[in-house]
C-alpha positions as CSV (number, residue, x, y, z in Angstrom):
1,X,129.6,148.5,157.2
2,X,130.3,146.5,153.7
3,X,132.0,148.7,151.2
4,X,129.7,149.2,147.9
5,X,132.2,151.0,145.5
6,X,128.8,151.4,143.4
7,X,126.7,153.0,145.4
8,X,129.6,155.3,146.8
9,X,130.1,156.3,143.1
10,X,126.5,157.1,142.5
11,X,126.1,159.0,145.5
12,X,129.1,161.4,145.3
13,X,128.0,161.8,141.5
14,X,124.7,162.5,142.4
15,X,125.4,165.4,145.4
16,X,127.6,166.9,143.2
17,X,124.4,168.3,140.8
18,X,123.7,171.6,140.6
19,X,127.3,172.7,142.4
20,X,130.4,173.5,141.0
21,X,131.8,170.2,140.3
22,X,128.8,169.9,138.3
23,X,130.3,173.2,136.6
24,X,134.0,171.3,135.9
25,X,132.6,168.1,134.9
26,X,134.2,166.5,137.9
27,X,132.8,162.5,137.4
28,X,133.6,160.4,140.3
29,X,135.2,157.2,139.0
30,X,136.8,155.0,141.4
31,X,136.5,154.2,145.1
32,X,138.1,151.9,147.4
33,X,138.5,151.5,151.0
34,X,141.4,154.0,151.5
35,X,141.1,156.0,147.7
36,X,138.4,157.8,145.5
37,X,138.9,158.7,142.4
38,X,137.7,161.6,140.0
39,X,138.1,163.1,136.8
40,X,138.0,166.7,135.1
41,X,138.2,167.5,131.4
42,X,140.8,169.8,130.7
43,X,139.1,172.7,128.1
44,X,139.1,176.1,127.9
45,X,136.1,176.4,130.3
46,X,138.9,175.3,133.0
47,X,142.0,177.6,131.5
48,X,143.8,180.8,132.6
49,X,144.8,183.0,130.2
50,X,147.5,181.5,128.5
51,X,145.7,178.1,127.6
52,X,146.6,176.0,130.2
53,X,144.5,174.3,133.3
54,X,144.4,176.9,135.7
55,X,145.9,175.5,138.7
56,X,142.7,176.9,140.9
57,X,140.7,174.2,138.9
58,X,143.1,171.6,139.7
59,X,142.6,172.7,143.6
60,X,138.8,172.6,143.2
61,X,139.7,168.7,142.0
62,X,141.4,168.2,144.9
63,X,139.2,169.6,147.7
64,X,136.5,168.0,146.2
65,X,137.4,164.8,145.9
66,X,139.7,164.6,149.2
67,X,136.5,166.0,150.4
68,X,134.3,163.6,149.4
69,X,136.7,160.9,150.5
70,X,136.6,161.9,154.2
71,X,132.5,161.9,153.8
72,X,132.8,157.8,153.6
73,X,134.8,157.8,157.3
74,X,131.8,159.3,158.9
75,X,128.5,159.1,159.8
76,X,126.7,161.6,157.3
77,X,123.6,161.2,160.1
78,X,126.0,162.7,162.7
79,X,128.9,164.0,161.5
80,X,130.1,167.0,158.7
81,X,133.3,167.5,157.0
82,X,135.3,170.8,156.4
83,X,138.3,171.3,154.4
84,X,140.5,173.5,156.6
85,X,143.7,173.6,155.0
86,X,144.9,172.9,151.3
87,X,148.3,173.0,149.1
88,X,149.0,172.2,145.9
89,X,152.3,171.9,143.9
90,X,151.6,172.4,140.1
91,X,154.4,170.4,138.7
92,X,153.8,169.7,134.8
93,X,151.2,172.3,132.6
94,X,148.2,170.7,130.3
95,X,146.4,172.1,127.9
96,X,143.5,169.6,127.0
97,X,142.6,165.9,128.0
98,X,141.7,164.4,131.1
99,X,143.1,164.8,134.2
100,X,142.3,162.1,137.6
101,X,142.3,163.2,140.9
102,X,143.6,160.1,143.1
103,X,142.9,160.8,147.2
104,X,144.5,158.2,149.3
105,X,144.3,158.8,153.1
106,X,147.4,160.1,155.3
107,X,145.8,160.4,158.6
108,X,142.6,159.2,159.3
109,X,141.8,160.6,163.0
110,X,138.4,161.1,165.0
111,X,138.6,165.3,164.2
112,X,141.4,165.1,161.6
113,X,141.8,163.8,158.2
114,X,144.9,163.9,156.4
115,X,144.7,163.1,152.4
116,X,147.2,163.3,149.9
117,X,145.7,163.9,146.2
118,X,148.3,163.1,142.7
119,X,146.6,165.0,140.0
120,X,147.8,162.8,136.4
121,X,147.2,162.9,133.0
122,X,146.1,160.1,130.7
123,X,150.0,159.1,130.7
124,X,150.7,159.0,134.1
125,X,152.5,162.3,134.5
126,X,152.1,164.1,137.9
127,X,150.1,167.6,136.7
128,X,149.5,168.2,140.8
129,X,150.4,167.6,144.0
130,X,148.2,168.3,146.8
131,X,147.9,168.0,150.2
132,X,144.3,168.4,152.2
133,X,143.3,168.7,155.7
134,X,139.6,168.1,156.3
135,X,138.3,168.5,160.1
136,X,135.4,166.4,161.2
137,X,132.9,168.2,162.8
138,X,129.7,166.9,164.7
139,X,126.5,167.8,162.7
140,X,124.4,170.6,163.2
141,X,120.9,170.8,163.1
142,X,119.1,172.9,160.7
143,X,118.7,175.5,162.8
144,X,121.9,176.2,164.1
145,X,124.0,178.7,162.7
């Protein structure tokens, strides 16, 4: 399969209507054979209460694009990914901007992938640190519950 950093852009953009990183503004920007990329404005629509980025934000950022990373290891036709497990280090607060979600693979196994997501701001400075497990699982009919 040829790699089409395009098409993989327009697709996770487009899949991500009507859900909630439609709600954050997540914009997928970037995409390589090992990486994607995403950003999320930093406004009061993704604040806690004392102004900054809540760090549950920054997790959504990170699940969803470590998610959507593992999605171009698999066969959408027969396969599904879950995030099973997630941590996050929030190492530097931000009160406005841009922030860019960076997933680069870890472990990239038949059932298991491993990513590790830097969360920066527009000058480089680590915001996050996270850590995503995402199980591959084979796909189930539309009937199946």
């Amino acid at each position: 399969m040829t790699f089409d950093k395009e098409k993989i852009l327009q697709y996770c953009n487009h899949v991500s209507k009507n859900t909630l990183m439609q709600t954050l503004n997540i914009e997928y920007t970037d995409a390589g054979e090992d990486f994607l990329v995403a950003t999320m404005p930093v406004n009061p629509s993704v604040h806690q209460p004392m102004g900054l980025l809540h760090g549950g934000a920054s997790v959504a950022l990170a699940e969803s694009v470590g998610s959507a990373a593992s999605m171009l290891y698999v066969n959408s036709e027969l396969s599904e990914v879950r995030g099973i497990e997630i941590s996050a280090n929030h190492l530097k607060a931000k009160r406005d901007g841009i922030v860019t979600a960076t997933a680069k693979i870890v472990h990239k196994g038949r059932s298991i992938h491993l990513w590790e997501i830097r969360i920066t701001d527009e000058n480089n400075n680590l915001i996050s640190l996270c850590k995503l497990t995402n199980m591959v699982l084979p796909k189930r009919k539309s009937g199946d519950k």
